[in-house]
ZARO-975156 format. One line per 3 residues: number of its first residue (from 1); for each residue x, y, z of N, C-alpha, C. Coordinates in pm, whole numbers, plus 50000, padded with zeros to 5 digits. Layout:
<pts>
NUM> X Y Z X Y Z X Y Z | ...
</pts>
This chain:
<pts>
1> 56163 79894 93217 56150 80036 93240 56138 80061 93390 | 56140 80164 93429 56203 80179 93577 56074 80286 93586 | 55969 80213 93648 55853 80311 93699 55847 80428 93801
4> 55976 80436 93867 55983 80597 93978 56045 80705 93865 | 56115 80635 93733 56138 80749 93650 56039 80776 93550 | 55957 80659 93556 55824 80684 93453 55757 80802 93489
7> 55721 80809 93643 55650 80863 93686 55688 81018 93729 | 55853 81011 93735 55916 81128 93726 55931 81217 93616 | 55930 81139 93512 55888 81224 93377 55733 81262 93412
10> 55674 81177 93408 55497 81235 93401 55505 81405 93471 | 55524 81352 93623 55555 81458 93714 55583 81634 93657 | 55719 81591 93594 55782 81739 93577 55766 81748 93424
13> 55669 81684 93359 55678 81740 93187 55675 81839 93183 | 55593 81926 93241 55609 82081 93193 55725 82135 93188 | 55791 82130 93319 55929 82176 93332 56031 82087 93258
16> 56008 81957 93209 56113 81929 93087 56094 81965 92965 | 55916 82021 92966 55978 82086 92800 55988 82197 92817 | 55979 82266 92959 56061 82420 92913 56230 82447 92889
19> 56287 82321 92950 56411 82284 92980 56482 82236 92848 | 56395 82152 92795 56433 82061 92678 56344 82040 92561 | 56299 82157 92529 56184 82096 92421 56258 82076 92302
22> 56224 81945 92217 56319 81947 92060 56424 81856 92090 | 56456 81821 92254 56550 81738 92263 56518 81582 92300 | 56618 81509 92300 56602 81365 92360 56678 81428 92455
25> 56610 81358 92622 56708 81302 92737 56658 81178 92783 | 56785 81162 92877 56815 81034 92949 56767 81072 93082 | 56698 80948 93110 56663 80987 93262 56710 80886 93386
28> 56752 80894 93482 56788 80816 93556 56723 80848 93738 | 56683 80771 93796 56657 80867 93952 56629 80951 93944 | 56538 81010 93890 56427 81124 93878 56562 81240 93839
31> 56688 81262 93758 56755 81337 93731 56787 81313 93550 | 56809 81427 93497 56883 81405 93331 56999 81375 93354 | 57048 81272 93338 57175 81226 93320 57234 81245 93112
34> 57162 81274 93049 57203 81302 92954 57103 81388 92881 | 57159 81475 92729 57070 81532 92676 57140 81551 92505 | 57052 81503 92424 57107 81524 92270 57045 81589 92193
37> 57043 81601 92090 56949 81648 91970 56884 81521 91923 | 56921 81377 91950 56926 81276 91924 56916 81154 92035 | 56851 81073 92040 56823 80958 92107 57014 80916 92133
40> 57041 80891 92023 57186 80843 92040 57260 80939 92141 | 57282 81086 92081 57352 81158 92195 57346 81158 92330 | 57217 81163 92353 57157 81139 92487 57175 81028 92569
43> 57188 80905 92547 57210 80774 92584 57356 80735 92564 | 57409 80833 92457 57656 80783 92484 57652 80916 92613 | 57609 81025 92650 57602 81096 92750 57579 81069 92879
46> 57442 80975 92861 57391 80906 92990 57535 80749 93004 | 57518 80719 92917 57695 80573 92946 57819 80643 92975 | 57819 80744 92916 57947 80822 93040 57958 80827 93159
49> 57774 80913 93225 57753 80923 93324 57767 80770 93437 | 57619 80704 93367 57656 80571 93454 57642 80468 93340 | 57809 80406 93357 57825 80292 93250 57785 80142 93275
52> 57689 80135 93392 57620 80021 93401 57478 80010 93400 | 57407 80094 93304 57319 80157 93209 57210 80132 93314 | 57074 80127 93251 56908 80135 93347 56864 80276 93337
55> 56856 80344 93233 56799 80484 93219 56672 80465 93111 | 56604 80590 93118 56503 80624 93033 56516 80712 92912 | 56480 80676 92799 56510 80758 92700 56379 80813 92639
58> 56365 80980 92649 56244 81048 92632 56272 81155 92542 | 56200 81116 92406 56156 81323 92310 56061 81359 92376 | 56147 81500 92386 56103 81595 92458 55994 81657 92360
61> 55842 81648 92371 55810 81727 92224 55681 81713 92261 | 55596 81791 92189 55473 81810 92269 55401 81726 92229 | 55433 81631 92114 55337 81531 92014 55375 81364 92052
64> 55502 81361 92164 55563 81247 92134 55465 81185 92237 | 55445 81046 92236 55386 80976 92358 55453 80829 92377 | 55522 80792 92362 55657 80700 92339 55801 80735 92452
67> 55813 80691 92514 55915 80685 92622 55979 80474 92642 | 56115 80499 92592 56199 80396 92588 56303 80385 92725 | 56277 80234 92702 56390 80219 92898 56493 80146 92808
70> 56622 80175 92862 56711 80117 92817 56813 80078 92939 | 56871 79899 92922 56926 79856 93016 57036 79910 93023
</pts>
């Protein structure tokens, strides 16, 4: 897991769940590189973006406390 995006989620939660609440995104360099209804959507969005992967995969939700790094 890539701790400047760990900490970039922490940072702006508020403003990602006003942005994204209900959704999964991908996080990369403190930016959404992807966004789904779904873990999956979010992460074939983010491999479009950059297809030599290292992003964060986060539900957006006010209950979740679970954040996945994916190579």
């Amino acid at each position: 897991m890539r701790d400047d995006d760990f900490a970039w989620l922490v940072e702006h939660s508020s403003q990602l769940f006003t942005d994204y609440a209900g959704k999964w995104i991908a996080v990369r360099d403190g930016e959404v590189i992807g966004v789904g209804d779904t873990a999956t959507e979010a992460a074939q969005e983010a491999r479009e973006k950059v297809p030599d992967g290292g992003f964060i995969l986060e539900a957006i939700d006010a209950e979740a406390d679970v954040i996945y790094g994916c190579p």
